[in-house]
N, C-alpha and C positions, 0 to 999 in steps of 0.2 A: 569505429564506423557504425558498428551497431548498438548503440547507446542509446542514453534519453532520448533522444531524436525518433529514433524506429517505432519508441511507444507511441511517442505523441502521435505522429503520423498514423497510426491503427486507432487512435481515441480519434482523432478530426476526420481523417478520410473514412475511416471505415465505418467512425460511428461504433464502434467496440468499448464498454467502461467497463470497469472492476469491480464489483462491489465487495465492501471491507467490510469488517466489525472491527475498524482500530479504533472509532470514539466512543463506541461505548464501552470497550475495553479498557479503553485510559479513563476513560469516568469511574469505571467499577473502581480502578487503584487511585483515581483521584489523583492523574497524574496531566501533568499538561502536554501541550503539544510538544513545546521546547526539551522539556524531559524525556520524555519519549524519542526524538530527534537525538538527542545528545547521548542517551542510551544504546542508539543504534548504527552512529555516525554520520547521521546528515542533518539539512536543516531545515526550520521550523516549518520553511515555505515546502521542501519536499512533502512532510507527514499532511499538512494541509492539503497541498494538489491532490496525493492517494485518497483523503478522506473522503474529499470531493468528487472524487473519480475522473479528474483534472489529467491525473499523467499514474499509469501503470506502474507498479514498483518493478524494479529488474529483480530475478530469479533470488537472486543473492540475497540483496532487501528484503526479499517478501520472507526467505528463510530469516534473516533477522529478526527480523519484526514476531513473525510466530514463535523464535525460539524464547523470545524475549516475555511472551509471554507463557511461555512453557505451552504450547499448543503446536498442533501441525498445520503447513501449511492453509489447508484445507479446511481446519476450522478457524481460522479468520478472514482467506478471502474464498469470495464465490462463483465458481468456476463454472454455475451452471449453465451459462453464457455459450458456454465453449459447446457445449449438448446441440446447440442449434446447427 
């Protein structure tokens, strides 16, 4: 119930985005979206939506994603949103 869906619905009604550093991250490794995706177990269009700040990563993800590139949470996406 509380899925992709709950994100979306805080990016559209609420007006809430995420902001990442996944593409410049994947630039640094010279890696693509798809790789990156397939690295982390989802697809191309999800790593797109987050880059975009399209659709929120679920908790899980976002630990994926930073572990993957050996960083914390924290230093890939930016939370200071949440301060307001």
């Amino acid at each position: 119930m509380h899925s992709k869906h709950c994100n979306e619905d805080i990016n559209l009604k609420g007006g809430y985005k995420l902001k990442t550093r996944i593409a410049e991250l994947r630039k640094e490794k010279k890696m693509s979206q798809e790789e990156l995706a397939l690295a982390v177990g989802v697809t191309r269009q999800t790593i797109t939506s987050i880059e975009v700040e399209k659709y929120v990563a679920s908790l899980p993800l976002a630990y994926k994603i930073a572990h993957y590139f050996n960083m914390s949470i924290e230093q890939v996406f930016d939370f200071s949103q949440l301060d307001d």
